[in-house]
N, C-alpha and C positions, 0 to 999 in steps of 0.2 A: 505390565508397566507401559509399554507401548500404545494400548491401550486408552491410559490416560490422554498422552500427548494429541493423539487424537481427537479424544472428546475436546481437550482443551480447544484444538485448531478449529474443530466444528462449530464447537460454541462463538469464538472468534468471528468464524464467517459468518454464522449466523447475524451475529450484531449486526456486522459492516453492511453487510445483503441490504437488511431489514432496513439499515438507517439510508444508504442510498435508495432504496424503490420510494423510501417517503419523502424523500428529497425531492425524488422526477416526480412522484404525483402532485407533492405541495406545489408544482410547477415554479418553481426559484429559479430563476434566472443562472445560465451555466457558469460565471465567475463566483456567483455565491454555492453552488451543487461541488465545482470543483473544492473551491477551499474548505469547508464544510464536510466533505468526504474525508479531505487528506486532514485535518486535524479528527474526525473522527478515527480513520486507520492508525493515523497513528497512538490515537490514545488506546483503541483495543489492543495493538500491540504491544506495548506498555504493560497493560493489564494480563495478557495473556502471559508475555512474558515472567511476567511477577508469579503468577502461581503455577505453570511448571518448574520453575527454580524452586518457588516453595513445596511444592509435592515432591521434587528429586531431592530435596532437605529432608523434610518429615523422612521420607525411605531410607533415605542414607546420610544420618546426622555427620558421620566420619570423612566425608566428603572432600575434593580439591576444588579449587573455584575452574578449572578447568572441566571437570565433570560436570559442573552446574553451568557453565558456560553452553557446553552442548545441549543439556535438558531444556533449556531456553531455546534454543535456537531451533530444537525439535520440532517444537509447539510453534515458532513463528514463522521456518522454512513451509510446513506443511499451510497455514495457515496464505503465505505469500501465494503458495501453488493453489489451490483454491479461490483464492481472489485473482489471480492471473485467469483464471478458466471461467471466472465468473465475469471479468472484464470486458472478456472476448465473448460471450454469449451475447451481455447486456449492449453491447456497441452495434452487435452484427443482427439482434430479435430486437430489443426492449428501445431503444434511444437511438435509431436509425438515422434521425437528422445532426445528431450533434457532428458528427465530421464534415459533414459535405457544409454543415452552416461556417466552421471554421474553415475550411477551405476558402469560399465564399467571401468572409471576411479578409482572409489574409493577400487574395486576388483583389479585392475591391482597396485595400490598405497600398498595393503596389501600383495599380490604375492612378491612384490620387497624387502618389509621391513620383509618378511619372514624369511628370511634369514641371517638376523640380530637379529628380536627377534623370537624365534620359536613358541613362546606363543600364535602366530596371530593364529585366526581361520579365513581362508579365507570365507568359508561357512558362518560363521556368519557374516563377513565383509558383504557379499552380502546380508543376511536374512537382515540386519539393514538399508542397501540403498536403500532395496526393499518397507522398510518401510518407510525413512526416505523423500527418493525423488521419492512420488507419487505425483500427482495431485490434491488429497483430502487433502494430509499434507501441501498441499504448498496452498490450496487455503485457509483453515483455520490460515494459521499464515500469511498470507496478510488481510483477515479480521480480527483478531484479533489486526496486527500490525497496520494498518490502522487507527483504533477503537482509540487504544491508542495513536497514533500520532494526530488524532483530538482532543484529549482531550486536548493532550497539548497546541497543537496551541492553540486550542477554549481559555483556560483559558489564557493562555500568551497576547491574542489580546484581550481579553473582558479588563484587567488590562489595556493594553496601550491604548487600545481604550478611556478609562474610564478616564487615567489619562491627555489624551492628548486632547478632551473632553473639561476638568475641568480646563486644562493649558488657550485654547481658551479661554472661559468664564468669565478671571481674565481678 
């Protein structure tokens, strides 16, 4: 059964993989690759969630919505860790400019508003981008964000699933 959760997570990343590398090849501009990403993740998560609940259903019709809570979460934890590992390859081999261009920006954002407020520490502006948009901070708050967007789902579709279920059966 384990198994399953796996393939489920694999397929998952497959999607998400496949739809960002055509994102960077169509060469789209990085405000439209970011949002375009993160509504694609989150719709595979969604999806993936949806059918390990339904396969730990089929298994086990006698089920607690807490058991199906976890078979969701199965499939999107595994799923979160895999695109964390993926994040961190694609930042540091595949798409090497996108940090240092946000730095870049965010340094040249602090230059302009210099002069307005004097208070800017450009230096620090850069020390905090340097930290802010690495490839290690970005692949932990994708797994992290990840993590937590399965929760939701998981628990949102284990309820609908349960109640809709229980509608059938009247």
């Amino acid at each position: 059964m384990a198994k399953m959760y796996f393939k489920i997570a694999w397929y998952m990343t497959i999607v998400a993989v496949a739809a960002k590398l055509i994102l960077f090849l169509a060469e789209f501009s990085q405000q439209t690759m970011a949002i375009s990403t993160m509504f694609i993740n989150l719709l595979v998560v969604l999806v993936g969630s949806f059918f390990a609940i339904r396969f730990y259903k089929i298994n086990n019709p006698e089920s607690d919505i807490k058991s199906e809570f976890k078979a969701g979460m199965r499939a999107t934890t595994l799923f979160a860790l895999f695109m964390g590992i993926f994040v961190l390859v694609y930042y540091n081999y595949i798409d090497t400019h996108y940090f240092p261009n946000m730095i870049e920006q965010r340094v040249a954002m602090a230059e302009a508003e210099k002069a307005k407020y004097p208070e800017i520490n450009v230096d620090q502006a850069k020390q905090f981008g340097e930290i802010l948009f690495s490839p290690r901070t970005h692949a932990t708050i994708t797994l992290f964000g990840l993590t937590i967007v399965g929760a939701l789902y998981s628990i949102i579709l284990a309820f609908l699933m349960r109640k809709i279920s229980i509608a059938k059966n009247r």
